[in-house]
ZAMARGU-4260 file (C-alpha; in steps of 0.2 Angstrom, whole numbers, plus 5000, padded with zeros to 4 digits):
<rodrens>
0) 4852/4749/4353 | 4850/4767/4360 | 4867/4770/4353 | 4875/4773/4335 | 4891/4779/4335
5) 4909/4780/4343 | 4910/4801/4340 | 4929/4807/4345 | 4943/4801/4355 | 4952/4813/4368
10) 4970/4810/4369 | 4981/4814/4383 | 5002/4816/4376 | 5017/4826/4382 | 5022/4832/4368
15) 5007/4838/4358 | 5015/4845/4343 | 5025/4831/4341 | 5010/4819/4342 | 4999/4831/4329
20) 5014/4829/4316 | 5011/4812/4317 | 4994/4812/4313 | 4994/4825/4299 | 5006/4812/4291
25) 4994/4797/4295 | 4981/4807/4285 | 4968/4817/4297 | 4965/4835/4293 | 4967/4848/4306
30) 4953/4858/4314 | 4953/4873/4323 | 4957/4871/4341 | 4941/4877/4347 | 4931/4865/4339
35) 4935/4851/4353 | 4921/4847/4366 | 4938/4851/4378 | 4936/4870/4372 | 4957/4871/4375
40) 4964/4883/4366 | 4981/4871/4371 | 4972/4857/4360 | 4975/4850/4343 | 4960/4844/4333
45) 4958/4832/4318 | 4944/4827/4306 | 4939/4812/4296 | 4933/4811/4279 | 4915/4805/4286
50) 4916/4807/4303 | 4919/4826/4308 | 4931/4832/4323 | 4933/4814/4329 | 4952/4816/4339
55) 4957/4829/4350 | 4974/4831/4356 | 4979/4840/4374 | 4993/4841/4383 | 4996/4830/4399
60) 5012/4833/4410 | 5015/4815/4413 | 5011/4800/4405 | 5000/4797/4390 | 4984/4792/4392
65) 4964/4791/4383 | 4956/4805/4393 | 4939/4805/4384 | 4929/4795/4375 | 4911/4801/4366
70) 4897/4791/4361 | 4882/4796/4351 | 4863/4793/4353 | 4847/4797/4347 | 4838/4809/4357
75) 4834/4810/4374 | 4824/4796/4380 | 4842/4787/4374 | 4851/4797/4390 | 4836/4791/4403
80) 4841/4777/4400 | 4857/4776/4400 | 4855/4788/4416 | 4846/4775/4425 | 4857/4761/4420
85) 4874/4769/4428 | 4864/4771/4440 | 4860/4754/4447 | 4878/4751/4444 | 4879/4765/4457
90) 4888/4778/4447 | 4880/4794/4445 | 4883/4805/4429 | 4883/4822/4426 | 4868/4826/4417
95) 4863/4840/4404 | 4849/4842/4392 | 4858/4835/4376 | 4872/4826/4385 | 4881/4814/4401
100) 4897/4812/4407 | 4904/4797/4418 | 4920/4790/4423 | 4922/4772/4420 | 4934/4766/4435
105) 4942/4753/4429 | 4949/4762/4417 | 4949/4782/4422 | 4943/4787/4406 | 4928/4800/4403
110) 4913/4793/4394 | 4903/4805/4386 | 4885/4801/4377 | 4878/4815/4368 | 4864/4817/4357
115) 4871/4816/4340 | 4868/4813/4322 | 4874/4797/4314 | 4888/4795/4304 | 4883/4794/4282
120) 4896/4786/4272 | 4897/4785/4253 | 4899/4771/4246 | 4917/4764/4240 | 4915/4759/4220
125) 4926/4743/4222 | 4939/4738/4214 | 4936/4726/4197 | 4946/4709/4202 | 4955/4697/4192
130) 4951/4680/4200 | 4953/4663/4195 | 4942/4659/4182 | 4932/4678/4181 | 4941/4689/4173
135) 4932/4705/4180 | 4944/4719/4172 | 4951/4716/4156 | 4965/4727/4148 | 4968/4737/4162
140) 4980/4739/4177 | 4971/4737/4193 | 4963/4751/4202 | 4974/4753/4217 | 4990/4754/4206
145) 4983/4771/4197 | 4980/4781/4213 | 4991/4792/4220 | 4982/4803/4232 | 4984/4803/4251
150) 4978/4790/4259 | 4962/4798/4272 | 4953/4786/4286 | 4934/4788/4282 | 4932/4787/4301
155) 4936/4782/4320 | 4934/4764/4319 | 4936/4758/4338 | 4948/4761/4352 | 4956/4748/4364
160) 4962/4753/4383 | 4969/4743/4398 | 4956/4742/4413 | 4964/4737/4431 | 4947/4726/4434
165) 4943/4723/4416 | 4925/4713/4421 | 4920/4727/4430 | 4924/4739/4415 | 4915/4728/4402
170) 4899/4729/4416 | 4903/4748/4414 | 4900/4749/4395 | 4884/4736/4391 | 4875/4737/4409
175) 4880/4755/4412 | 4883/4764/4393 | 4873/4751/4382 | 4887/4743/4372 | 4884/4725/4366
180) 4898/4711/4366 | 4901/4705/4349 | 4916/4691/4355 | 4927/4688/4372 | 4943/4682/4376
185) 4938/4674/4392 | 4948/4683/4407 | 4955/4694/4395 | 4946/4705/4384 | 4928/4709/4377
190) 4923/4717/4360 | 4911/4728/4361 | 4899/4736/4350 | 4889/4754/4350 | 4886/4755/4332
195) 4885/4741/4316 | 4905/4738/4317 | 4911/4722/4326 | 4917/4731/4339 | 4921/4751/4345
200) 4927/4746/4360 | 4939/4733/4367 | 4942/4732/4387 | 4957/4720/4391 | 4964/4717/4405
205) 4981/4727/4410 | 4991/4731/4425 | 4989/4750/4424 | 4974/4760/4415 | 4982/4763/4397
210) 4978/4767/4377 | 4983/4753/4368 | 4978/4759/4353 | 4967/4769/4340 | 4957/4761/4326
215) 4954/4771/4309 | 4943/4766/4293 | 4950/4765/4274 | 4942/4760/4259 | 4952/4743/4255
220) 4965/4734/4261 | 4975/4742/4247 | 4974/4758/4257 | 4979/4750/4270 | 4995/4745/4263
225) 4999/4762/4253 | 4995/4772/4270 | 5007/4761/4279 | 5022/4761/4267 | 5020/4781/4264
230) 5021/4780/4283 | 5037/4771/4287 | 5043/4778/4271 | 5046/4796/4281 | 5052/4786/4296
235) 5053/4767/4296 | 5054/4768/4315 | 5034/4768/4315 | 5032/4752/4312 | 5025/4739/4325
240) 5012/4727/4316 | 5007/4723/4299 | 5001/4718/4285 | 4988/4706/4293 | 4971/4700/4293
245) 4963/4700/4312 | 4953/4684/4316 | 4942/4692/4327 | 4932/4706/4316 | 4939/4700/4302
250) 4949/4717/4295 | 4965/4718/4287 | 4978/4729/4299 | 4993/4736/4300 | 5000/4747/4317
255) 5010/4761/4319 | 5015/4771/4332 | 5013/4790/4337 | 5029/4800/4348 | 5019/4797/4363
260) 5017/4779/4360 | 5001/4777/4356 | 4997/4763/4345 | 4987/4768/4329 | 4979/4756/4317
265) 4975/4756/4297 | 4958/4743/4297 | 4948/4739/4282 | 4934/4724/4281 | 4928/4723/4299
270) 4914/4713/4301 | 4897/4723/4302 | 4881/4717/4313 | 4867/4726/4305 | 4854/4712/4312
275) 4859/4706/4330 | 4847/4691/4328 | 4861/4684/4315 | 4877/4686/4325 | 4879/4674/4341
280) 4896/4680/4350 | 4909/4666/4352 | 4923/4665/4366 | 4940/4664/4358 | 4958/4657/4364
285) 4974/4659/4359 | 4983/4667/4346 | 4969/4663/4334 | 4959/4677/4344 | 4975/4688/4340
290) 4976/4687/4318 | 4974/4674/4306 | 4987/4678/4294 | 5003/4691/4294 | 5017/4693/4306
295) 5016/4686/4322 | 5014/4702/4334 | 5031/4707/4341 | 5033/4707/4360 | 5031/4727/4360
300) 5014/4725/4354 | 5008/4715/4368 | 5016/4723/4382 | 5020/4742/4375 | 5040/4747/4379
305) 5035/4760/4389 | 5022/4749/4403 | 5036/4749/4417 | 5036/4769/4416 | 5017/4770/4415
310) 5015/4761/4430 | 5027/4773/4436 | 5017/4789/4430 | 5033/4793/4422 | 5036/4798/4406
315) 5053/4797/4398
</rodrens>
């Protein structure tokens, strides 16, 4: 696979500052504004632990929406390809030395595919367990109840938007971009792959070209739950989904929402596909395709409360 890594999301939101308080408090660390591939000066920039500048902010006059959305490679034979792909699908992308840029129809948003380095994680020392019949700490309070520092995501984990002809869109990113499916939801959504994660993309079908929502790694399922409480402790208003554990990619969830309405996700555990020999994709129906334990989503998650006033271009 030519590429590596889902790089940096580029957010369109009315209210910018708003928005950026939202996502200091949901643990990403500002940068300066300059450091966007945007160059705005009007831009808000955050970073992950492992992953760099990896969400930019800017301000739209409308609606929200996922403006941009950057990709990694390797080196330059990568772009060729990729060059030649979009265009047998009759796209034609602008084309630098180090980078190209396309627009995906079916969903208006901006890819970008840059040569990049790949993202180096340090390894998570995990937790010592208490399970039936292996006692693997003795005398001493589990891990996660000793810490007390904010909770920081590790990196962008994936990103989920509305396409008005979804099967043209999933053609868009593994003919055209060079993303693998990893499952389906037949007529309804694919998972998609540019990296070892299950999925960094998902395209689902939807009546207007939308964010759903934002994906971002911790180190356990406990960090999961502390950065969600410490969350809807400062506003329980927040809340949309949670705790659960997704059937599809596996990872323990919980969703909140940003002042623009935005949906933004705590994931731990996803399935990885290192070796795509060993992993053989799989349709899904149903709401086993949605979780396999928690909450049942509320009605908000699967149509967002403001869908009439995007289809509007109207922003309350």
């Amino acid at each position: 696979m030519p590429l590596h890594t889902l790089t940096r999301v580029t957010i369109g939101v009315p209210n910018v500052a708003e928005t950026a308080a939202f996502y200091d408090d949901f643990g990403l660390t500002r940068t300066v504004p300059a450091a966007g591939e945007s160059g705005r000066t009007d831009a808000v920039s955050f970073a992950t632990l492992d992953g760099g500048d990896q969400l930019e902010l800017v301000p739209v006059p409308d609606r929200r929406r996922l403006i941009g959305l950057d990709v990694a490679v390797d080196d330059a034979d990568d772009l060729d390809r990729i060059t030649h792909d979009l265009q047998r699908l009759d796209l034609h992308p602008t084309r630098s030395e180090t980078a190209l840029s396309v627009v995906d129809p079916g969903t208006d948003v901006r890819v970008r595919v840059a040569i990049g380095s790949r993202i180096i994680q340090t390894p998570f020392a995990l937790p010592a367990y208490n399970l039936p019949g292996n006692i693997g700490r003795d005398a001493a309070r589990a891990d996660a109840i000793e810490r007390t520092g904010r909770v920081r995501p590790r990196k962008l984990g994936h990103v989920v938007i509305g396409s008005t002809d979804q099967p043209a869109s999933e053609r868009f990113f593994t003919e055209g971009i060079g993303f693998k499916v990893s499952d389906r939801v037949p007529g309804m959504a694919a998972f998609l792959r540019c990296s070892t994660d299950h999925h960094n993309v998902l395209v689902q079908a939807a009546p207007v070209t939308m964010l759903h929502h934002t994906s971002w790694q911790v180190d356990d399922v406990d960090e999961v739950g502390r950065g969600a409480t410490t969350m809807l402790d400062k506003d329980p208003q927040r809340h949309v989904w949670g705790l659960g554990r997704h059937h599809i990619g596996s990872n323990f969830f919980w969703y909140l929402k940003d002042p623009a309405g935005n949906f933004s996700e705590y994931y731990s555990d996803l399935d990885c596909i290192v070796d795509d020999q060993l992993w053989t994709p799989r349709d899904w129906e149903g709401a086993r395709a949605l979780y396999n334990w928690g909450p049942p989503p509320p009605p908000s998650f699967l149509a967002p409360e403001d869908l009439a006033e995007l289809m509007t271009g109207v922003h309350g």
